[in-house]
Structures are given as structure tokens and as C-alpha cells.
C-alpha positions in Angstrom: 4.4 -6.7 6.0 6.2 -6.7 9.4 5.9 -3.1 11.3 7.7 -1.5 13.9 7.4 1.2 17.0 9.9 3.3 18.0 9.8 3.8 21.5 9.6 7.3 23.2 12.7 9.3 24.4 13.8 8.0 27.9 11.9 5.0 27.9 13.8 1.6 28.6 13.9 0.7 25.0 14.1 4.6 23.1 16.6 7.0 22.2 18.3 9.0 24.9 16.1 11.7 26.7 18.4 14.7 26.1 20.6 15.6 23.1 23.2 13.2 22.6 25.8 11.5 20.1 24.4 8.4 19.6 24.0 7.4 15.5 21.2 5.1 16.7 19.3 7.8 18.4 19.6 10.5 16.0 18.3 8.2 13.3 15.0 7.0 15.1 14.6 10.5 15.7 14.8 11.1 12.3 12.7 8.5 11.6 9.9 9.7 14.2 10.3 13.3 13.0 9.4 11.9 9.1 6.4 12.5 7.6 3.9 10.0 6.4 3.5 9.8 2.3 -0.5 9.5 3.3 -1.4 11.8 6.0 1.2 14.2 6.1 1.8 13.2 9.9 4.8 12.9 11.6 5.6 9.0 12.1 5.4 10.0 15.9 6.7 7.5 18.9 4.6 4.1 20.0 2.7 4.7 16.7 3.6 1.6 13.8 4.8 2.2 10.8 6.6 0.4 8.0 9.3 1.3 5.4 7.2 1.4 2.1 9.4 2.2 -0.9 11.9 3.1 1.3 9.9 5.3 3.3 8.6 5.4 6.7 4.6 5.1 6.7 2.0 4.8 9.5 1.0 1.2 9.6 -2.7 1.8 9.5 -2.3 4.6 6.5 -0.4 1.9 4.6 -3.3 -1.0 5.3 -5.7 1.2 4.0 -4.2 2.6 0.8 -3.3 -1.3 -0.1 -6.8 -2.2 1.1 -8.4 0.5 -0.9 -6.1 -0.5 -4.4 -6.9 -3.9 -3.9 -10.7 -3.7 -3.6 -12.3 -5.1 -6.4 -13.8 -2.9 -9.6 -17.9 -3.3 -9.7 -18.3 -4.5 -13.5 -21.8 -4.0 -14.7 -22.5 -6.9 -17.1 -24.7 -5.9 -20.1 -28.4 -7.2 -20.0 
């Protein structure tokens, strides 16, 4: 799954430092300002995350959920 960063306000590659009319920068705002389904966080700036049924997640919170569903069930086999 490929992830993304959205870089901080006033940095070279982020939104506009101040309040602005830019569609691209209010919706990476909106995007930072979301909260992850897992840990209740904000998706934050220079953190990654992913779009995971069609919402933003932290990258890490996301690997382990998938990683935790995906581990195998111990059977016991009767003797």
C-alpha cells in the first residue's frame, strides 16, 4: 500500500503558512486535522498515512491492525 506525508505549513513542499484560498491547501489541512480510525490521533504533518476505506490512517496504525488480522489462529490438534 503506497503512503504519503503531508508536509508542514510553510515548508517548500506544504500548504501556505497563513490562512489562504488555496483548495489544495485547505484540503491537506483537512486531511492533517483528520483523525485516525485507530488511535484517535490527528493524521498530523511529516507523519505517513494512507487512505484506508476512504479514510486517512497513520501508516504504522494501519500495518499493525493488518499485521494483527492476518496473524495466524493457534489450532490445538487433539491428542
Amino acid at each position: 500500500m503506497a503512503w504519503g506525508i503531508l508536509a508542514k505549513p510553510g515548508s517548500k513542499h506544504g500548504p501556505c503558512k497563513g490562512t489562504c484560498a488555496h483548495v489544495d491547501c485547505a484540503a491537506n489541512r483537512k486531511t492533517a486535522e483528520a483523525l485516525c480510525p485507530d488511535c484517535g490521533k490527528s493524521i498530523g504533518w511529516n507523519t505517513p498515512f494512507v487512505y484506508y476505506q476512504g479514510k486517512p490512517w497513520h501508516n504504522s496504525c494501519l500495518e499493525i491492525m493488518v499485521e494483527r488480522n492476518l496473524k495466524p489462529k493457534v489450532q490445538r490438534r487433539n491428542p
